[in-house]
C-alpha positions in Angstrom: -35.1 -26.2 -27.0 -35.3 -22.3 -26.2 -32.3 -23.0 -23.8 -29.9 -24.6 -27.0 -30.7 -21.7 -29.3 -29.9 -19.1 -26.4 -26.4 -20.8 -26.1 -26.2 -21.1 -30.2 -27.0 -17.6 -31.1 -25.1 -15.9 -28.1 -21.9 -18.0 -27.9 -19.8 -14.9 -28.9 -21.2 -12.1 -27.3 -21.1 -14.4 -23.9 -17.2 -14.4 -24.3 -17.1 -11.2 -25.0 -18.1 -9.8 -21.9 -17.3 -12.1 -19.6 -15.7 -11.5 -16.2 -16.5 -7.1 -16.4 -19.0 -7.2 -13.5 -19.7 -8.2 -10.2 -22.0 -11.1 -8.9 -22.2 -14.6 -7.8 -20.7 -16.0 -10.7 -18.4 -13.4 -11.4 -16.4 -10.9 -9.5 -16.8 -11.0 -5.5 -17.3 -8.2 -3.5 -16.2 -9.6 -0.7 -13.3 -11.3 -2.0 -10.1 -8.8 -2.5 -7.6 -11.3 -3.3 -5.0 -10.5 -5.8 -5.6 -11.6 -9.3 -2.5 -13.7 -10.7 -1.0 -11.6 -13.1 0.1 -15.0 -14.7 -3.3 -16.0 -15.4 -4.7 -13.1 -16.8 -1.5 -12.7 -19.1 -2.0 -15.5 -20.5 -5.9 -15.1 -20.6 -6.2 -18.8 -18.2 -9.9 -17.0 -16.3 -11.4 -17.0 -20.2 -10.0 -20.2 -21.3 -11.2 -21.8 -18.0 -14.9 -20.1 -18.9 -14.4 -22.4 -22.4 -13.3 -25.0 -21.0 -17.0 -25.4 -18.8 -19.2 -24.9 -21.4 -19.8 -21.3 -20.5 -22.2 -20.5 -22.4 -24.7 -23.4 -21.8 -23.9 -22.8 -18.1 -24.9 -19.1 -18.4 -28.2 -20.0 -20.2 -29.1 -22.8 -17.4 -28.8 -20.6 -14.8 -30.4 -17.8 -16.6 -34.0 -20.2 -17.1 -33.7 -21.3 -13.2 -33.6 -17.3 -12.3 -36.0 -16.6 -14.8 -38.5 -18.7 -13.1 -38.1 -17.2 -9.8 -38.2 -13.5 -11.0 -41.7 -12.5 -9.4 -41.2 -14.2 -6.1 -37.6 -12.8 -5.0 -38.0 -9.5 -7.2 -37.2 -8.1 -4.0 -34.1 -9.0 -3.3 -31.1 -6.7 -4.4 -28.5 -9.9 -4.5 -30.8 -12.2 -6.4 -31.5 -8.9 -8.9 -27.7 -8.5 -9.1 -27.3 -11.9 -10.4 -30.4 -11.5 -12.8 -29.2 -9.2 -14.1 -25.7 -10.4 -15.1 -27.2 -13.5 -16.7 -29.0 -11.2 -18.7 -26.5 -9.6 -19.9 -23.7 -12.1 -20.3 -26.1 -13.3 -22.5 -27.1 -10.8 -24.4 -30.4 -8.8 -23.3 -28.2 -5.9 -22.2 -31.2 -3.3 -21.8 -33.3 -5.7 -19.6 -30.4 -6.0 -17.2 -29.9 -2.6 -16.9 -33.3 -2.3 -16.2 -32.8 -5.1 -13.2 -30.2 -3.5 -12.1 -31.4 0.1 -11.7 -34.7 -2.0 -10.1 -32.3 -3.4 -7.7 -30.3 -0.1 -7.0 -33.6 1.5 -6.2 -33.7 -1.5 -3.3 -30.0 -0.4 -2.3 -28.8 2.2 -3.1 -25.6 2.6 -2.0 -24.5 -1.0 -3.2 -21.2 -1.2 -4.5 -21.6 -4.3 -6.7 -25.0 -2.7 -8.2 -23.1 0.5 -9.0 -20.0 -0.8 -10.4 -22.0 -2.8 -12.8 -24.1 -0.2 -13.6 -21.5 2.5 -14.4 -20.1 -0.1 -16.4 -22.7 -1.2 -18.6 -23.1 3.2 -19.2 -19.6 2.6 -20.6 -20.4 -0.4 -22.7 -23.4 1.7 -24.1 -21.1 3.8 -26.0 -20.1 7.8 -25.0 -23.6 9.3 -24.4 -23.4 7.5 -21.9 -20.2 8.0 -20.4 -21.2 11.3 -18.0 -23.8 8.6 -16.5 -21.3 5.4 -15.8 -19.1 8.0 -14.0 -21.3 9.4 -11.6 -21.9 5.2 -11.0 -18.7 4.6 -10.6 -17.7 7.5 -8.4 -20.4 6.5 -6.1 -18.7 3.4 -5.4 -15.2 4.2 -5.0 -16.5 6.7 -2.1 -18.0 4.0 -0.7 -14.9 1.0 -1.0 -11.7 3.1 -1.8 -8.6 1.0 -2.9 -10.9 -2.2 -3.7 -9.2 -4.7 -5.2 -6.1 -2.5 -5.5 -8.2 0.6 -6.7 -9.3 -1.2 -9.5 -12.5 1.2 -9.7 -10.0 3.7 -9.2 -8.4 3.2 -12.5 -11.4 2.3 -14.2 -12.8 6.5 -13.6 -9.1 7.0 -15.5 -10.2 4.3 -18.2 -13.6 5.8 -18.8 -11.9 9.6 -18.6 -9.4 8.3 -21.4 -12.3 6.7 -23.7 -14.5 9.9 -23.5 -11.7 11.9 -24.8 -11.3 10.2 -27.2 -15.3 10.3 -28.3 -14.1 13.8 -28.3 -11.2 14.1 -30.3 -9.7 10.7 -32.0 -6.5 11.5 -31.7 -6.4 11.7 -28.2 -5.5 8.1 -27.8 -2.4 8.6 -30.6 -0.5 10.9 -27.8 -2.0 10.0 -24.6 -1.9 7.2 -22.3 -4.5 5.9 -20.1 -2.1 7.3 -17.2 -0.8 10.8 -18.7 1.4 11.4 -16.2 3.0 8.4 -18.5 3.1 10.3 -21.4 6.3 12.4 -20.8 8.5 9.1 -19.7 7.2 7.6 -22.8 7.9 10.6 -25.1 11.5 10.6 -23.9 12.4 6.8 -24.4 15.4 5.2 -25.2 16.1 1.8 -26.9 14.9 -0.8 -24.0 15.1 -1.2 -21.3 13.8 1.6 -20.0 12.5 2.9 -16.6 8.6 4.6 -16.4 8.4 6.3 -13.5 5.8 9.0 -12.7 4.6 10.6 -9.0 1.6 8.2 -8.2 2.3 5.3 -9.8 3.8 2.3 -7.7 3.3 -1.1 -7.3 0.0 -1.1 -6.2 -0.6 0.8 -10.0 0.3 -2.7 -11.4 -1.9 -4.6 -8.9 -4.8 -2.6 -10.0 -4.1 -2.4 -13.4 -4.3 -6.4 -13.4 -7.3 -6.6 -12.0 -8.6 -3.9 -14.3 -7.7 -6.5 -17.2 -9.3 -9.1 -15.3 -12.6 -7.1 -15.9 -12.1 -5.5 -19.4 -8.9 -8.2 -21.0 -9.2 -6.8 -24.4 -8.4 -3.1 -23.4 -5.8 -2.4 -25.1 -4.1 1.3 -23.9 -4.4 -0.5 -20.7 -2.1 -3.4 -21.7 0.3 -1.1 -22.9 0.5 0.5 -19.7 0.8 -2.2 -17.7 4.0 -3.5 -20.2 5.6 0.1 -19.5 5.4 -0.6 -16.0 6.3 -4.3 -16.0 9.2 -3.6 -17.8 10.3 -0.8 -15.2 9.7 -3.3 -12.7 12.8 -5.6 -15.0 10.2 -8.2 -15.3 10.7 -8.4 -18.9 9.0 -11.6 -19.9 5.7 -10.3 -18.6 5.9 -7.1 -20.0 6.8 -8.5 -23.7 3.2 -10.2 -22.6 1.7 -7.0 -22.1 2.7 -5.1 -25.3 1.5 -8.1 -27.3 -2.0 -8.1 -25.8 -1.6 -4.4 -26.5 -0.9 -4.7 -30.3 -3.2 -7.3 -30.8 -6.2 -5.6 -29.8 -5.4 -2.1 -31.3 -3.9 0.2 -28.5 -3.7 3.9 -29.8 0.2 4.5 -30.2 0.0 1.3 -31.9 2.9 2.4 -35.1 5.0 3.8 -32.2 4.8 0.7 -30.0 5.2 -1.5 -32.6 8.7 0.2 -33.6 9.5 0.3 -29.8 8.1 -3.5 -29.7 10.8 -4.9 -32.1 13.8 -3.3 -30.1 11.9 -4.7 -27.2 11.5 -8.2 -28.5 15.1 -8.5 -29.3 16.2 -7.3 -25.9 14.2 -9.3 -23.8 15.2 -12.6 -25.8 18.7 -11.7 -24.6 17.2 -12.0 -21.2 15.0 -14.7 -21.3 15.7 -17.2 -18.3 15.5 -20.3 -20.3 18.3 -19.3 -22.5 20.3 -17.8 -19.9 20.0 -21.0 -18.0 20.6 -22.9 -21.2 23.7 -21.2 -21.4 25.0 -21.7 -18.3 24.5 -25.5 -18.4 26.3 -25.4 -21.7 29.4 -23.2 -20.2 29.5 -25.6 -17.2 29.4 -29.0 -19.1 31.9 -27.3 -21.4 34.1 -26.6 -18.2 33.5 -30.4 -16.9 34.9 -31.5 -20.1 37.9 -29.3 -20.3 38.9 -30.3 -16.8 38.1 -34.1 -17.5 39.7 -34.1 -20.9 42.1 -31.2 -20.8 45.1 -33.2 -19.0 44.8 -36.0 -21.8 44.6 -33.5 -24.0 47.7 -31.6 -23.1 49.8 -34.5 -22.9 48.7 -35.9 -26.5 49.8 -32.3 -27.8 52.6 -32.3 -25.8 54.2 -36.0 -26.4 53.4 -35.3 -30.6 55.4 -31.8 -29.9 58.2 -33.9 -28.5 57.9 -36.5 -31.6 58.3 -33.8 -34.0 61.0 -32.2 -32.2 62.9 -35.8 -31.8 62.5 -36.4 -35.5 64.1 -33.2 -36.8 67.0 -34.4 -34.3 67.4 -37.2 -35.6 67.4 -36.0 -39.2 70.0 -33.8 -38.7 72.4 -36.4 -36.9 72.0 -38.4 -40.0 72.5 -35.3 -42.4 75.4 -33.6 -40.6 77.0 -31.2 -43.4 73.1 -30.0 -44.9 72.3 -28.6 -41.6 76.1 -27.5 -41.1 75.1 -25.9 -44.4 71.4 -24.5 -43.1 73.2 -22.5 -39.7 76.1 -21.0 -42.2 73.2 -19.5 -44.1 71.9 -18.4 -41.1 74.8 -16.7 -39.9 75.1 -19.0 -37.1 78.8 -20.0 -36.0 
């Protein structure tokens, strides 16, 4: 019973915060495949969470670790875990708890740090100076994980404590800021963001910073500016929606840049280009199937038409002896 009114009563927040930290059931520490920038475009890792009952899993698994709390309390992994049930559904202060328990345990674990720095960061901005000394720890001790996810995530909580700071931070700043000038001078799309430091290992990590936080929106934007650079124009149209969706903070000037965008990228969409093509070429199959036929119908009616003024003037000699003196014709 306790276990149906968990799921009932925590069904949002679960989907919420999905997918931001790293465990058994989450994000692998030992597993630095690339996310597919497909999937989390198109949000597939949340709508495959749905799609198994997430939230009853979460609660399940929660009661089983519950249970065996005071015989593996111990154990850093099995406190790591804890902890992330606890908070994926709901009880956010007992799992930081757990997992400052656990840290204590290990303390230079990477998992344990990463999800503590970013629970500081969920905990609003007096708590920010505390999720980046977290989060620093662990990018000294895996640099470039996961494409320097972590990396960018220090940027991320750098760009939401200045705006705690100042609000309208986020109206002329990007979560890059060596963005901000290539942005500033914009043209009509397509256009080409290039900044010293950003490559294509910026878009790697950038998707797998989505993976952990999809509904961060000055990060979507980002990402579109970069996808677009890149000429992969149906993704980045992807990006700047997600980006408008959930609020980004140049949100009036990307929505003006947006409808250029929109219009621009339909010109380039492979369907229609495709469609296109097939059209031109079935056009051209007909022309060279039919166009023979066609010429000689046009030509033979020519031929009729000139044969029948020939005849009319055989049979009406002195009127078109009459239509060549008005002429002038000899």
């Amino acid at each position: 019973m306790s276990v149906i009114l968990l799921v009932l009563c925590l069904n949002f927040f679960a989907q919420q915060t999905q997918g931001c930290f790293y465990s058994s059931y989450s994000l692998n520490t030992k597993d630095n495949t690339q996310t597919s920038l497909e999937d989390v475009l198109l949000d597939r890792i949340t709508e495959a969470e749905k799609a198994r009952g997430i939230s009853r899993f979460y609660a399940n698994e929660l009661s089983k670790l519950e249970k065996q709390y005071l015989q593996r309390r111990n154990d850093p992994d099995f406190l790591r875990d804890y902890g992330y049930l606890l908070h994926i559904t709901g009880n956010t202060p007992r799992a930081l708890a757990i997992w400052e328990e656990a840290l204590k345990l290990r303390p230079n674990d990477f998992a344990l740090l990463c999800n503590l720095g970013t629970v500081h960061q969920i905990l609003g901005r007096n708590h920010y100076d505390k999720a980046r000394e977290y989060l620093e720890k662990a990018v000294k001790l895996k640099p470039g994980f996961r494409h320097g996810a972590e990396e960018l995530h220090l940027r991320l909580l750098e760009h939401l404590r200045r705006q705690s700071e100042n609000e309208n931070y986020i109206r002329e700043n990007l979560v890059l800021p060596e963005l901000n000038e290539a942005w500033k001078k914009r043209k009509d799309p397509p256009n080409k963001f290039a900044a010293p430091g950003v490559t294509r290992e910026t878009v790697r990590g950038l998707t797998e910073l989505l993976r952990q936080f999809p509904k961060q929106a000055d990060t979507w934007m980002v990402l579109g500016m970069l996808l677009e650079s890149e000429g992969k124009w149906r993704e980045a149209r992807l990006a700047y929606q997600r980006a408008l969706k959930f609020g980004c903070g140049m949100t009036e000037e990307l929505r003006d840049y947006f409808t250029k965008y929109k219009a621009f990228a339909e010109k380039k969409n492979p369907v229609r280009v495709v469609g296109w093509m097939v059209f031109s070429l079935f056009v051209l199959m007909i022309l060279a199937l039919l166009g023979p036929r066609v010429l000689g119908v046009v030509k033979a009616v020519i031929e009729d038409i000139q044969d029948v003024k020939r005849r009319q003037a055989s049979r009406n000699p002195s009127r078109h002896d009459a239509k060549k003196r008005r002429a002038g014709e000899p």
